[in-house]
N, C-alpha and C positions, 0 to 999 in steps of 0.2 A: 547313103541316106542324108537327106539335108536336114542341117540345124531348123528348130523351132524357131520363129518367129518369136521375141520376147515383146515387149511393153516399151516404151519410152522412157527412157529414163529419168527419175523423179515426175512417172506420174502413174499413177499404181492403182489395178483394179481392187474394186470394190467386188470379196466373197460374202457371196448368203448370210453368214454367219456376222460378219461384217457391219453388213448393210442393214441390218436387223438392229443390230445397235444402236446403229445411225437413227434406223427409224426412232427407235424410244427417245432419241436424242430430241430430233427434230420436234414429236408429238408434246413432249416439255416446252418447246423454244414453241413452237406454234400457240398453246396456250398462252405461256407468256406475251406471248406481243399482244393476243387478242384482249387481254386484261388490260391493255394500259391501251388501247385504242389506236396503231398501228396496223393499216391497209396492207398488203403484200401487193409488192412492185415486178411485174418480170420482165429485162432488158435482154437484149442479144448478147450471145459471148464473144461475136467482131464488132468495133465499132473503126469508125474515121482514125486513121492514128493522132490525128491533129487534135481529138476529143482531149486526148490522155498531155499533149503537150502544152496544150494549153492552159488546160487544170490543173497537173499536177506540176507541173514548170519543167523544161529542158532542161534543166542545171540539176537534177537530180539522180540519185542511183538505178530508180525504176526508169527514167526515160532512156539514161545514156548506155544502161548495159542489162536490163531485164526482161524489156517485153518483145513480146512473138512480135515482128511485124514484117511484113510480104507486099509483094504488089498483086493485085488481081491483073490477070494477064487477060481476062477478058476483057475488062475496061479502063485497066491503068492506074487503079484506086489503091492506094498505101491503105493498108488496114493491120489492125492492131485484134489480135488477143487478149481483152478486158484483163489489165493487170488486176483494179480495183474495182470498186460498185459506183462509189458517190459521183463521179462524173457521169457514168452512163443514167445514175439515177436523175441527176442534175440535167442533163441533158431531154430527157424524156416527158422530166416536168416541166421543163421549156418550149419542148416541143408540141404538146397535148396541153399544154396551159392549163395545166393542172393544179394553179393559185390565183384563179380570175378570182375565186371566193373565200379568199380566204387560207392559211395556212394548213400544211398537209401533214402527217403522220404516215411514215411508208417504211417498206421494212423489203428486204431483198434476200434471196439467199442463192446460190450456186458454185461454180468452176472459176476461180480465178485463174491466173496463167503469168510465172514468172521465170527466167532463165538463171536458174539462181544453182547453186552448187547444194545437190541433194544432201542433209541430212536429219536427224529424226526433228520431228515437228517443224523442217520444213523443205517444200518439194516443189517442183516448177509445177504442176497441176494441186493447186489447195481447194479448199472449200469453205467459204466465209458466212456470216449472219451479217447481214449490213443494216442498220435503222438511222433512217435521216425524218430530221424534224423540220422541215422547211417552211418559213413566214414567219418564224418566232422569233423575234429579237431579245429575251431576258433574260434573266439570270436563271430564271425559272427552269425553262425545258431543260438548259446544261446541267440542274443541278436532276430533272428526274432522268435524264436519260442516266446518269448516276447512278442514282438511287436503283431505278427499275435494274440495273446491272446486280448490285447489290442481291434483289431482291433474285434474280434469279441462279447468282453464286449457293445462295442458299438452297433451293430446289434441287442444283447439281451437286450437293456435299462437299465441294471445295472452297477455298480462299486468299483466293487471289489478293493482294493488297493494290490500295489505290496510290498512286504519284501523281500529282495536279502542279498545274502552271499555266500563266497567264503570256501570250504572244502580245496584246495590250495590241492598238491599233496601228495604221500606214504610219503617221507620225512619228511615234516612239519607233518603230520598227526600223524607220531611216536613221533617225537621232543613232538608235542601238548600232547599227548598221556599218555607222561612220567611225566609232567606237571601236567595231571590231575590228575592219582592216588596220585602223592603226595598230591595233594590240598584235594581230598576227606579224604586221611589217618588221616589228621590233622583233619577232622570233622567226623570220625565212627560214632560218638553217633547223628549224625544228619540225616544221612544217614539212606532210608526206604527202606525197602527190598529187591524190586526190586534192588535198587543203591549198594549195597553190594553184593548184587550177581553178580552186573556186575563190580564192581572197576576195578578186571581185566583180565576181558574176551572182556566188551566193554566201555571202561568208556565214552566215546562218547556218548552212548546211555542214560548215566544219564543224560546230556543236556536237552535232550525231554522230558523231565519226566514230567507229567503233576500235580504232585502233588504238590499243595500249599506251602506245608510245605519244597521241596525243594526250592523253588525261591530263596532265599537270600542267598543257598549255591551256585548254580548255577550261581547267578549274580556275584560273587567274586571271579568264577574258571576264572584261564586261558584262553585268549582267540586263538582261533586259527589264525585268522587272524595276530597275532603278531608272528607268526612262518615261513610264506610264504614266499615261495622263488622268483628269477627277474622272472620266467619265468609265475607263477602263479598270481604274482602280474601285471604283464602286462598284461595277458590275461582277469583278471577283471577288471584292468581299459577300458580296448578295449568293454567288456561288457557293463559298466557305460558310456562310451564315446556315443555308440549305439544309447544306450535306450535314452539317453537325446537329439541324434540329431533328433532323431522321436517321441519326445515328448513324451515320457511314464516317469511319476513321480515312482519313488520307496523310501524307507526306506531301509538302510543298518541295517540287524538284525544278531547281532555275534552270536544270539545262537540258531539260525536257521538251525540245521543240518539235516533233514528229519529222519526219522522213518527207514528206506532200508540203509544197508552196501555199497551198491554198489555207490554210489554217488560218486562223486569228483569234485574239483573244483567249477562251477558253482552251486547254487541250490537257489531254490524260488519258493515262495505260494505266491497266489493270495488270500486275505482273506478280511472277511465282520463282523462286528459287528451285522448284521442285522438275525443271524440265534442263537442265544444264543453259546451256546458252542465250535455246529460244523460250526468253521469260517471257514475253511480252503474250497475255493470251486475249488481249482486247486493247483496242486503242479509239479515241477519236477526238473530236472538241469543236469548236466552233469554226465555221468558214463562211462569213456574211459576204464576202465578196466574189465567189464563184457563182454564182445565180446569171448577175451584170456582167461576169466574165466570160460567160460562155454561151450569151446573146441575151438573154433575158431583162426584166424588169429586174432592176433591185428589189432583192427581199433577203431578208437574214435567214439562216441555217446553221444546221448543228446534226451530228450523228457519230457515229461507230461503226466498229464492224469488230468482230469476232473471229477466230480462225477456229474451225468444227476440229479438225484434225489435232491442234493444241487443246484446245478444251476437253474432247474423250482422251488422250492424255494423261493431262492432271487428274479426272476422275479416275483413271485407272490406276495411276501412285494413290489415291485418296483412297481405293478401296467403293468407288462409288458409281460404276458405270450401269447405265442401268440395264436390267436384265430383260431378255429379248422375249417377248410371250412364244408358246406354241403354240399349235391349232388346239381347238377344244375337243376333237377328237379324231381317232386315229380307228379304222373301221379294218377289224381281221374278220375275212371271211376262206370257207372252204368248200368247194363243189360248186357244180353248175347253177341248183335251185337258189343255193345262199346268196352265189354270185349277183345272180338278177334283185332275188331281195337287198341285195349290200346299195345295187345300183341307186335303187328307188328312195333307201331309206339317208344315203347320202343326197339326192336332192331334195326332200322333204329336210333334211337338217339344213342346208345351203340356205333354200326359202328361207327358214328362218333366220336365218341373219350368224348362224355358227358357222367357223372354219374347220371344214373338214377334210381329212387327207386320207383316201382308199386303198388300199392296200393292193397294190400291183406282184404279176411277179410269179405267183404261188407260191408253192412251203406250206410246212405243216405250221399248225396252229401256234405250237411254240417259238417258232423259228419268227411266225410273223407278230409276235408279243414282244419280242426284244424287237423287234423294228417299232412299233408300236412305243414302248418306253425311252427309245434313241429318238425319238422324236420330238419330243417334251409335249407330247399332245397330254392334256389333265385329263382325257377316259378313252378307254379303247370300249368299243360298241361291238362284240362280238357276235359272229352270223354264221352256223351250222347247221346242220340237215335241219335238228328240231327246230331250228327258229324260223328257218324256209318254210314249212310246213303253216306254223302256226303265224307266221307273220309278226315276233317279237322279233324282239335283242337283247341282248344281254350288255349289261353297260357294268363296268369295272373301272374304279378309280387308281389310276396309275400315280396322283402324287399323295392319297389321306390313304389311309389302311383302314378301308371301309368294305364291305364285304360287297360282291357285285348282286345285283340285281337282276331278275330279268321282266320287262316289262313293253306294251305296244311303243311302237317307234314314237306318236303322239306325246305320251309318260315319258319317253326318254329324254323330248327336245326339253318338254317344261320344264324335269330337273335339270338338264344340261344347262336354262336359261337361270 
């Protein structure tokens, strides 16, 4: 007998019970953007590999050792598996010029794909909430895309805290820049691998480095924020001013520079001690120069994204994940006459707008009441010879201790609605 075919590894189906989650997840997060006036974007999950090299910069860990990418052997095309959103979203509004008029409010959500070493809250197949603010140049949008995170930490029952810091512009960026190969030159023999290969190509990128054994080099380089100039430095106080008049606490973290090239200015994680490793359960900040960089007209932008699979998570150490509805009724019938009655009275409930689930199968009546309360449907609608006859039903409340009723199908749907 041959072995089962399994899954991929770190990229894991989504069960019934699951995906129901997900949904309650999602129907919060969909509210939410609709509140704050965010459009939903939907991109391909290949794009150009050259999309992602160019945005997010070849000197980093997602281009050099993360994402899917293949040749099409039909026409010789390098293509990539969407590590992230903000490029393909960036790319689309480029394409569709979709800011002749004006600045946009877009929001994305699906399948990312990284080749990353599976462990809990993180998997080569994730699932992101992505929201970019494109055309905005102020302090403003940085500080609500904020705020509106805030506001929806609160919705899901946890609390994340905020880290904020400023990339400050090209200028300061090089000044920092020059700063930091000399500080790494003085320590080679401390520097691992990675950080020597980047001194200088990105020595920015040795900042993130998560390995132990740099900390104490990294805490003693340069900091950027000592390089920034009036116009940057203003724009993140305007930021800091924001956040604090709408009550959002944050931590100013100097060596907070995100993982993506493209950043500037603004940038912040929302993170949790409560996941071991993978704290980070949102990140984003400003990138005014990817628009121009990836063919377009200049225009400033800003966003985030969210990891779905970190977020239900944290709610679930929170004690907050939300709970999955059943159907509103669960229909046990027995015998030939009932049967055809069950049929009728289940699409007359459908019309009107209830979820209803028929009872398959046969079994006696009790046999199909425990299927009926395994189900989480809130009323079984019971159908027996006498109800066949006279063309009611009987309705029974499976979660209040209310005594059942019986009453024409019409009286059922009203109290059901």
């Amino acid at each position: 007998m041959s072995h089962p075919i399994q899954s991929v590894r770190g990229m894991n189906d989504g069960l019934p019970d699951t995906v129901e989650t997900w949904q309650a997840f999602e129907s919060i997060v969909r509210d939410w953007l609709r509140r704050y006036g965010y459009r939903e974007l939907r991109t391909p999950i290949l794009e150009h590999t050259g999309l992602f090299k160019r945005a997010i910069g070849e000197v980093t860990d997602i281009v050099e050792k993360e994402m899917y990418t293949f040749v099409d052997e039909l026409n010789g095309e390098t293509l990539t598996l969407r590590p992230e959103g903000t490029a393909s979203a960036v790319r689309a509004a480029i394409q569709h010029n979709l800011l002749y008029d004006g600045g946009k409010r877009l929001w994305y959500t699906g399948p990312m794909f990284r080749h990353e070493r599976p462990q809990k809250g993180r998997y080569r197949q994730f699932h992101q909430v992505g929201v970019e603010a494109l055309g905005f140049g102020g302090p403003d949008v940085d500080a609500e895309l904020i705020v509106m995170c805030a506001d929806l930490w609160r919705a899901l029952g946890i609390a994340p805290t905020l880290q904020l810091n400023t990339l400050g512009d090209a200028e300061a960026r090089q000044r920092h820049r020059a700063k930091l190969i000399a500080h790494y030159e003085q320590h080679l023999d401390l520097l691992d691998e990675d950080g020597r290969r980047r001194l200088h190509s990105n020595p920015l990128r040795i900042l993130d480095s998560k390995n132990p054994a740099m900390a104490s080099i990294n805490d003693a380089a340069p900091r950027l924020m000592d390089e920034l100039g009036d116009e940057s430095r203003v724009h993140f106080e305007g930021v800091q001013a924001l956040l604090t008049a709408n009550g959002v606490s944050f931590e100013i973290n100097p060596r907070l520079v995100r993982g993506l090239d493209y950043y500037n200015r603004t940038v912040f994680e929302w993170v949790t001690d409560q996941l071991g490793a993978q704290g980070t359960v949102c990140a984003g900040g400003r990138y005014d120069g990817l628009v121009e960089q990836l063919g377009g007209k200049p225009a400033p932008a800003a966003g985030f994204a969210m990891g779905i699979e970190r977020l239900l998570a944290l709610m679930e150490t929170a004690g907050a994940v939300p709970e999955a509805a059943g159907p509103d009724v669960y229909i046990v019938h027995a015998g030939e006459q009932a049967a055809a009655h069950a049929w009728r009275v289940a699409a007359a409930m459908r019309a009107a707008g209830l979820a209803v689930v028929m009872h398959a199968g046969g079994g006696s009546f009790k046999s199909q009441m425990k299927k009926a309360d395994t189900s989480r449907a809130r009323y079984a609608v019971i159908i027996g010879d006498d109800e066949a006859v006279s063309g009611d039903v009987t309705l029974k409340s499976l979660r209040v201790g209310t005594e059942q009723v019986r009453v024409d199908p019409a009286r059922a749907i009203e109290l059901l609605k």
